[in-house]
C-alpha positions as CSV (number, residue, x, y, z in Angstrom):
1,X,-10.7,42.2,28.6
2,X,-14.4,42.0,29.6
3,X,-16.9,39.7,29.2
4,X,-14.3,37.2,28.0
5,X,-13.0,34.0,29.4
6,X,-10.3,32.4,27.7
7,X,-6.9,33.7,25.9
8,X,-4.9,31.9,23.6
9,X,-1.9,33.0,21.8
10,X,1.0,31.9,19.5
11,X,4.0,32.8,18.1
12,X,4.6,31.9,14.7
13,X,8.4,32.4,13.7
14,X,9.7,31.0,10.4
15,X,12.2,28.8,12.4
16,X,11.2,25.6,13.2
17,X,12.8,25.7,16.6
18,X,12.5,29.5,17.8
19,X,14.0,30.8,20.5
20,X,11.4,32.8,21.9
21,X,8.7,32.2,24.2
22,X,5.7,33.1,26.8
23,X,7.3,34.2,29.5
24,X,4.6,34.8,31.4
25,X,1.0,36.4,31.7
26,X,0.3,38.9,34.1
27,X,-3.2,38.9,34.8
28,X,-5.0,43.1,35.9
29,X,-4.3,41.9,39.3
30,X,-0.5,41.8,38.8
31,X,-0.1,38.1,39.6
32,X,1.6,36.5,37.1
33,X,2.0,33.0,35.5
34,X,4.5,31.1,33.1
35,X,6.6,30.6,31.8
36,X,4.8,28.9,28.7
37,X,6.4,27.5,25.4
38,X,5.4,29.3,22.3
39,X,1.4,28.3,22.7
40,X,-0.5,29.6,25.3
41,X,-3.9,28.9,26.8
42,X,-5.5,30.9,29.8
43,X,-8.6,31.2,32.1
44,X,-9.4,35.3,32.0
45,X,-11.8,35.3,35.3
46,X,-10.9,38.8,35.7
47,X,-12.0,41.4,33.6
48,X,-8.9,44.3,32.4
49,X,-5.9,44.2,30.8
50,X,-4.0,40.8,30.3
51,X,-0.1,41.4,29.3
52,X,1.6,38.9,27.3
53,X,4.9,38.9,28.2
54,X,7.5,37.2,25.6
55,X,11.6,36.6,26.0
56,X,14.0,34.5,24.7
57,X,14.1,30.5,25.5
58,X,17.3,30.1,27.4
59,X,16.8,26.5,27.5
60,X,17.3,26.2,23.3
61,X,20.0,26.1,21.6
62,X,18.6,28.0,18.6
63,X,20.0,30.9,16.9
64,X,18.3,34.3,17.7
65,X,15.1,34.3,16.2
66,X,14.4,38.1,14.9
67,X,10.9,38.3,13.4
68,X,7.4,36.3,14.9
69,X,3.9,36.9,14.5
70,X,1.8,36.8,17.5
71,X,-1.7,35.8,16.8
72,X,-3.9,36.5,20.0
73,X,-8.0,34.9,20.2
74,X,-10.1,36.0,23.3
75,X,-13.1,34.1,23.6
């Protein structure tokens, strides 16, 4: 990303308690943050390539959720 400052994402499953998540976003650097629920919200001070990084929520009982959307707005 350049010129940008902010990235926000979700995952949209039909479930109503999925068992996916943010694990973490890993900023051009390399340093990493999370893990997040299934909204996120980030500062993008550094211009390049932001990685989303998404894995199951051990800490839900929830079946295994098998299809999402992920809708991504850089601003």
């Amino acid at each position: 990303m350049q010129g940008k400052r902010k990235l926000s994402a979700t995952l949209l499953a039909p479930d109503s308690l999925p068992n996916i998540r943010f694990a973490q976003v890993i900023q051009p650097d390399g340093e990493a943050n999370g893990p997040f629920g299934t909204t996120v919200s980030v500062s993008t001070p550094k211009d390049g390539v932001y990685k989303l990084r998404i894995s199951h929520n051990l800490r839900t009982e929830a079946g295994l959720t098998r299809e999402f959307k992920l809708r991504v707005a850089v601003n």
